[in-house]
C-alpha positions as CSV (number, residue, x, y, z in Angstrom):
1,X,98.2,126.9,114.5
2,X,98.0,123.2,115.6
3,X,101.3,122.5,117.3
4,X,103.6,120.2,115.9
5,X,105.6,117.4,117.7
6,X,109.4,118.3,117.9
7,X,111.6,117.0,115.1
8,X,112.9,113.8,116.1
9,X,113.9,111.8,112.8
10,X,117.5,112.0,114.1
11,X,117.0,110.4,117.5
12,X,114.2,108.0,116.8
13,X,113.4,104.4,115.0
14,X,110.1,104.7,113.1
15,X,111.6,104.9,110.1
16,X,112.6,101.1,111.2
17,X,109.0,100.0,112.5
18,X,107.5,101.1,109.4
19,X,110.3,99.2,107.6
20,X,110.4,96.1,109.5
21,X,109.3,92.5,108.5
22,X,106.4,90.3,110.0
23,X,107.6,88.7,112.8
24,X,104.2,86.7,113.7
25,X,104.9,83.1,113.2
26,X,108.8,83.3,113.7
27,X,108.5,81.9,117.5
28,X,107.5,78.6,116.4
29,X,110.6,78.1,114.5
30,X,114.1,76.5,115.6
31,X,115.4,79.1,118.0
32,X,119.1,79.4,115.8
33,X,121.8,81.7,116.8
34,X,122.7,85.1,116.0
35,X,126.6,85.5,114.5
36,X,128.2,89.2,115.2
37,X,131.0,90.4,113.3
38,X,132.2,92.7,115.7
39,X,133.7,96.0,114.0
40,X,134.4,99.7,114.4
41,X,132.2,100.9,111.9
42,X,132.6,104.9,112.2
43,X,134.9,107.4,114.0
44,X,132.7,110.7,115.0
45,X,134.6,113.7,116.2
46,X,136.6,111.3,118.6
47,X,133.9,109.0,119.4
48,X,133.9,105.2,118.0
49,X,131.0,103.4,117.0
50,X,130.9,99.8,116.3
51,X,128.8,97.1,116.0
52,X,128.3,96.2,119.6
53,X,127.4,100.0,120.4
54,X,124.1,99.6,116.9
55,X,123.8,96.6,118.6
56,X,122.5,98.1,122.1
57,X,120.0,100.7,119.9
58,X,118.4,98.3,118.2
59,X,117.9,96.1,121.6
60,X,116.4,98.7,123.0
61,X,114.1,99.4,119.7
62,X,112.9,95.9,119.6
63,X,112.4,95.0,123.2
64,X,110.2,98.3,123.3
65,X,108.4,97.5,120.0
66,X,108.4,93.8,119.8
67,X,107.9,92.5,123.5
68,X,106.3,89.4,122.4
69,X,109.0,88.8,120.0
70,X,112.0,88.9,122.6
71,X,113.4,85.4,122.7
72,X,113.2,85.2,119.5
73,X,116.6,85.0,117.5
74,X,115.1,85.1,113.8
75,X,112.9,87.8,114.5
76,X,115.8,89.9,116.4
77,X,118.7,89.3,113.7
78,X,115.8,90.0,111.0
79,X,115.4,93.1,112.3
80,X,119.4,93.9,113.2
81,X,120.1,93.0,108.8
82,X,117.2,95.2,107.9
83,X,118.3,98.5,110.7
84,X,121.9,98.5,111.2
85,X,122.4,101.0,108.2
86,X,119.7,103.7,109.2
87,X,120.8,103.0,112.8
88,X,124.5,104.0,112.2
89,X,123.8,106.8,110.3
90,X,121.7,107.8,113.1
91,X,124.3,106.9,115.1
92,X,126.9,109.4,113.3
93,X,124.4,112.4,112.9
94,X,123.9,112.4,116.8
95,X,127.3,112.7,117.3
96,X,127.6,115.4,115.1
97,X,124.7,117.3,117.1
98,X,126.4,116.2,120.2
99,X,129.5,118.0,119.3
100,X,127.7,120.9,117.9
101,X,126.0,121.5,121.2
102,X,129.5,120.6,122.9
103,X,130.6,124.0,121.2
104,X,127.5,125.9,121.9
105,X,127.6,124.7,125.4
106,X,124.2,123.8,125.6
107,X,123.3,122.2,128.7
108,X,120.9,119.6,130.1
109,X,120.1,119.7,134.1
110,X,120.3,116.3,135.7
111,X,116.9,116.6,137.3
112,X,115.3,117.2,133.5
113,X,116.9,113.7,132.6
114,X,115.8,112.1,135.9
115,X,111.9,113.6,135.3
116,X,112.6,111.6,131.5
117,X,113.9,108.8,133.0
118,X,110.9,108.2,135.6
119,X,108.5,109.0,132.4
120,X,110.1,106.5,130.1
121,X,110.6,103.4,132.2
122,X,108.4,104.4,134.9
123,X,108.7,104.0,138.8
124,X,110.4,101.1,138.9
125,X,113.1,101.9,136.7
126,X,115.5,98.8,137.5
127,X,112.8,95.8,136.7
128,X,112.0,97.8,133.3
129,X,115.9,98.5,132.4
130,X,116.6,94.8,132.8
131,X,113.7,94.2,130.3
132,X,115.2,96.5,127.8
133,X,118.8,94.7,128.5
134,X,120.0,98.2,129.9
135,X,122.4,99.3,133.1
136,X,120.8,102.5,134.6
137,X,124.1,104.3,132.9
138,X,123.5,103.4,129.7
139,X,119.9,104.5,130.2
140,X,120.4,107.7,131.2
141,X,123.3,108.3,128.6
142,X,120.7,107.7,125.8
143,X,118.1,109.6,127.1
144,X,120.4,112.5,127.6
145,X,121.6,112.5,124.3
146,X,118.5,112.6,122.7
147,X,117.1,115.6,125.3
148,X,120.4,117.1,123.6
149,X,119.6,116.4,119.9
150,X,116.2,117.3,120.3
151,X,116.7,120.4,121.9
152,X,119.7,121.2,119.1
153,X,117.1,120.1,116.4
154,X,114.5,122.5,117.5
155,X,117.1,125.7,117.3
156,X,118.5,124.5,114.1
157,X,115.9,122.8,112.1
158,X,112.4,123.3,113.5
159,X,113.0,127.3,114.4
160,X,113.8,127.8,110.3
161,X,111.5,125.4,108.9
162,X,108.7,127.7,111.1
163,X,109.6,130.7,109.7
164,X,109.4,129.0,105.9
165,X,105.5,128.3,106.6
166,X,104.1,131.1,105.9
167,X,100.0,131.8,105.6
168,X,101.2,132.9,101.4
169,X,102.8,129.9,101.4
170,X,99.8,127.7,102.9
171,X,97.2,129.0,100.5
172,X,99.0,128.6,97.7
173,X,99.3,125.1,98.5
174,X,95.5,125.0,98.4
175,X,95.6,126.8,95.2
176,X,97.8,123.9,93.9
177,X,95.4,121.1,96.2
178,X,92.1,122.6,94.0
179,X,93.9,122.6,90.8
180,X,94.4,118.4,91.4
181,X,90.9,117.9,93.3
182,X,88.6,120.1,90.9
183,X,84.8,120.0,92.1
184,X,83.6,116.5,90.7
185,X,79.7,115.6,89.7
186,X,78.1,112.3,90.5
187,X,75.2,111.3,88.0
188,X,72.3,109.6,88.8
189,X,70.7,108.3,85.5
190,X,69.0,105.8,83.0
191,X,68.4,105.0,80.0
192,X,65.8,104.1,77.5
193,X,66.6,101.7,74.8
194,X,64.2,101.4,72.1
195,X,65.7,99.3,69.3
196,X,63.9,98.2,66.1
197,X,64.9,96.6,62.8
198,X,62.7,98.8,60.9
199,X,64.4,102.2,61.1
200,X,61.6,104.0,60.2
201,X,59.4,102.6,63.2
202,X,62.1,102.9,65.9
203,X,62.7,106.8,65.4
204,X,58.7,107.0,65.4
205,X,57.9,105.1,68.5
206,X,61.2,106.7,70.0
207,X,59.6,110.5,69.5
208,X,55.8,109.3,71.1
209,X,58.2,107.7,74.0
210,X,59.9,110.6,74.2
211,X,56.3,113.2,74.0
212,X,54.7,110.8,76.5
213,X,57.7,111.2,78.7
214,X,58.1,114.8,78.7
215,X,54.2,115.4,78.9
216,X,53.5,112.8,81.9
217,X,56.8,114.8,83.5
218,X,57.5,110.9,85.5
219,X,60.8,108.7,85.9
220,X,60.6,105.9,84.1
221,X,60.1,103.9,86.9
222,X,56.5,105.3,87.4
223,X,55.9,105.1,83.4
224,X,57.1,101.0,83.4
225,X,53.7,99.5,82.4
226,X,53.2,102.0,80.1
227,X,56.2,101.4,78.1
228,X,55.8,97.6,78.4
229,X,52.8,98.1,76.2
230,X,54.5,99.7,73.5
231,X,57.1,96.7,73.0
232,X,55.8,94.2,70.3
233,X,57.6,91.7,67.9
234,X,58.8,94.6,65.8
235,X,59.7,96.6,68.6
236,X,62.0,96.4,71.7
237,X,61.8,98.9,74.8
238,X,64.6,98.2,77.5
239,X,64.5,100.4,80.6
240,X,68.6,99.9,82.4
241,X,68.7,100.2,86.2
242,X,69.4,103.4,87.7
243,X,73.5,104.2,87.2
244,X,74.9,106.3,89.4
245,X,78.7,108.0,87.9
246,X,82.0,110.0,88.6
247,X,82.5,112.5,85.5
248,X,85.7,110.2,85.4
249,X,83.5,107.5,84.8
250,X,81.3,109.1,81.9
251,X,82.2,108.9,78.3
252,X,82.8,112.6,77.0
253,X,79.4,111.4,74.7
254,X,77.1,110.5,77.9
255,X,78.5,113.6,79.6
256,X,77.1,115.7,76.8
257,X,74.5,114.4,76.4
258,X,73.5,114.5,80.5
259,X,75.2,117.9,80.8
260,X,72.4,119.8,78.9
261,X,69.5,118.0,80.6
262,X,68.0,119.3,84.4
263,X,67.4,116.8,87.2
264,X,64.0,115.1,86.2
265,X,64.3,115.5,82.6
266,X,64.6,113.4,79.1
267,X,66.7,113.8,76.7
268,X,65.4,113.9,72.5
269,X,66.1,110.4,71.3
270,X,69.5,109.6,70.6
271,X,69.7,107.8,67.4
272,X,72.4,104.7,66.9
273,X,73.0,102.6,63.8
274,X,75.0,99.6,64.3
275,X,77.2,98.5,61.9
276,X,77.0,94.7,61.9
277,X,73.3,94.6,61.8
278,X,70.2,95.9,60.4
279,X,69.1,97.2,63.6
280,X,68.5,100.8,64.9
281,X,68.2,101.5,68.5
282,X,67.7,104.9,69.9
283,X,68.2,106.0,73.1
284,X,66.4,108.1,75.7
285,X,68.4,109.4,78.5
286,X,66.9,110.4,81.8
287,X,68.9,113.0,84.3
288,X,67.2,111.5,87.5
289,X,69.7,113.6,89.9
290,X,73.1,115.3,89.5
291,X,75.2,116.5,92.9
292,X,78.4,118.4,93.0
293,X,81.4,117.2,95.5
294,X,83.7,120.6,96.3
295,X,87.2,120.1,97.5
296,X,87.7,120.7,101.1
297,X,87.4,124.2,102.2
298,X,90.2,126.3,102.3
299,X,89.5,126.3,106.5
300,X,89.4,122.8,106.8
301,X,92.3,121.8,104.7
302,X,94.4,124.8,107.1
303,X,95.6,122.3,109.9
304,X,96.6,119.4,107.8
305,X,98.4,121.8,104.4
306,X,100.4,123.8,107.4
307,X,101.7,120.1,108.8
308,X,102.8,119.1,105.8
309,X,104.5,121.9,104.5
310,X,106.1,122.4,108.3
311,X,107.4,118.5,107.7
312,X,109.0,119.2,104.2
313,X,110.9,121.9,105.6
314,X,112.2,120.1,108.8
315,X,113.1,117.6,106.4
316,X,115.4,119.8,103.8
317,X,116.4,122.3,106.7
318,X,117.2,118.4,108.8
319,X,119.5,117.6,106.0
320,X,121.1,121.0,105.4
321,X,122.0,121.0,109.1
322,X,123.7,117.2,109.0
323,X,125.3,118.3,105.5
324,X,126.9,121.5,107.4
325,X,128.0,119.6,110.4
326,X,129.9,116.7,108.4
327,X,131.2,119.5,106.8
328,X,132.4,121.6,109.5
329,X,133.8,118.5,111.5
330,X,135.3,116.8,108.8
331,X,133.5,113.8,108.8
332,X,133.5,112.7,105.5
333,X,137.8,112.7,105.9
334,X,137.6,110.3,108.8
335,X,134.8,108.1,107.2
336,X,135.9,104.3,108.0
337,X,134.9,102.7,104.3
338,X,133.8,99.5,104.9
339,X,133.6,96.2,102.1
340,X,130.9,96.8,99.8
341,X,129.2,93.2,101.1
342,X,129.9,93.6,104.8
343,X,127.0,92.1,106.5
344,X,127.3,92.2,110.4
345,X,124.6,90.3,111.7
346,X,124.0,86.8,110.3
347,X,122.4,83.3,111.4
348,X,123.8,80.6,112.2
349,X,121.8,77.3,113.1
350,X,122.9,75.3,116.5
């Protein structure tokens, strides 16, 4: 079974990469400046968040993500307005995973943090902390807690989701993956027009076409000249190029029609009165190839079904465990409700 990264929507920021804006031509504009509305924005099982503390996240988000992009004040309060919300709840879930491990007494060794630390910001961990706008504290707090929230999310999320995945449950996600991809046929075809205003001479010349055809066992490519010398003023012949078609892209009528014929063959002439006119046309059909497109094997499809049935149960077993957790601690009685408008990250021009 291909192994699957460790859950880490609870301690991460792609959810904000994939949501942020383009920042590409913002460093040609006015450099403005960034107004904070400093606030305690959530108390978490004695620990107070505010806007200063979301603040230092996202820094370290954007400097990591956005190098180019760091003295730029548009581009870092765009990002702060469109974050701050994820990053608090964040935020407040990792202190509920925090205090869960608190009671579980889960530990992390200082030398696993320091191996981190030397693997995140690499040898010279002072010149890349100043870059990131981070003491070597705050550093190593971070990266603590999320060794910490990982580690809780693989015992109480990843560990269940596992045992959900099952090889019943895989292949009848492939039963379900067949029933939406069904094998599809591609067509390779054309068509013989032959359209006259006397009716009478149209389905005649149509059943020697269709005799000479059959007999000579040719495409109608190889039969061209021939046909060209049945054409006269009475009489029209039209060969169409060579179509190639989805059954989506078939009309049930053409699909019929082609269904019943083998590759290389002709179908009888096709007879079609129009309305509006006096003229009769009937049509020859020629089957020049037909291929069949299968689903993906069972085998193949495996790897990627099992991944995404693992991630939609680390998802719903992810938010069972925050549910039980504000639950258990109380959060939602200590919740801080802030005014419905409150915005804490504006620009303001110098």
């Amino acid at each position: 079974m291909k192994l699957l990264k460790l859950f880490l929507s609870l301690a991460s920021f792609s959810f904000l990469l994939a949501q942020s804006p383009d920042f590409s031509m913002l460093n040609e504009m006015q450099q403005p400046k960034i107004s904070i509305k400093n606030a305690v924005l959530a108390k978490v099982h004695g620990k107070t968040i505010t806007v200063l503390d979301i603040m230092k996240k996202m820094d370290y988000a954007f400097y990591r993500n956005y190098p180019d992009l760091a003295g730029s004040e548009p581009a870092k309060c765009q990002f702060y307005m469109a974050s701050w919300k994820h990053v608090l709840n964040e935020m407040i879930n990792t202190q509920l995973i925090l205090a869960d491990a608190e009671d579980k007494e889960l530990k992390i060794e200082d030398a696993e943090v320091r191996k981190e630390m030397e693997s995140r910001f690499g040898p010279n961990i002072m010149l890349s902390l100043d870059q990131y706008n981070l003491t070597y504290d705050e550093a190593w707090n971070m990266l603590k807690e999320e060794m910490i929230v990982q580690r809780m999310s693989w015992f109480r999320v990843n560990s269940k989701a596992l045992q959900k995945v099952t090889p019943e449950n895989i292949r009848s996600a492939y039963k379900n993956y067949l029933a939406i991809n069904p094998p599809e046929k591609k067509w390779k075809y054309q068509v013989l027009t032959i359209k006259s205003h006397n009716e009478e001479i149209a389905e005649k010349k149509a059943d020697e076409i269709y005799q000479l055809c059959s007999l000579e066992k040719k495409s109608p490519e190889d039969l061209r000249n021939q046909l060209k010398k049945n054409s006269d003023e009475n009489l029209t012949i039209q060969l169409s190029t060579l179509y190639t078609a989805d059954d989506s892209e078939l009309s049930e009528k053409y699909k019929s029609i082609l269904s019943a014929l083998d590759a290389s063959s002709y179908s009888k002439p096709q007879a079609l009165k129009r309305q509006k006119t006096s003229e009769t046309s009937y049509r020859i059909f020629y089957l020049d190839e037909i291929s069949t497109k299968n689903a993906a094997s069972f085998e193949e499809k495996y790897n990627e079904i099992e991944n995404e049935l693992l991630q939609q149960a680390m998802d719903q077993e992810s938010k069972n465990y925050v549910s039980k957790l504000r639950k258990y601690y109380e959060y939602d009685h200590q919740k801080i409700e802030l005014p419905h408008n409150f915005e804490p990250f504006s620009i303001e021009q110098r």
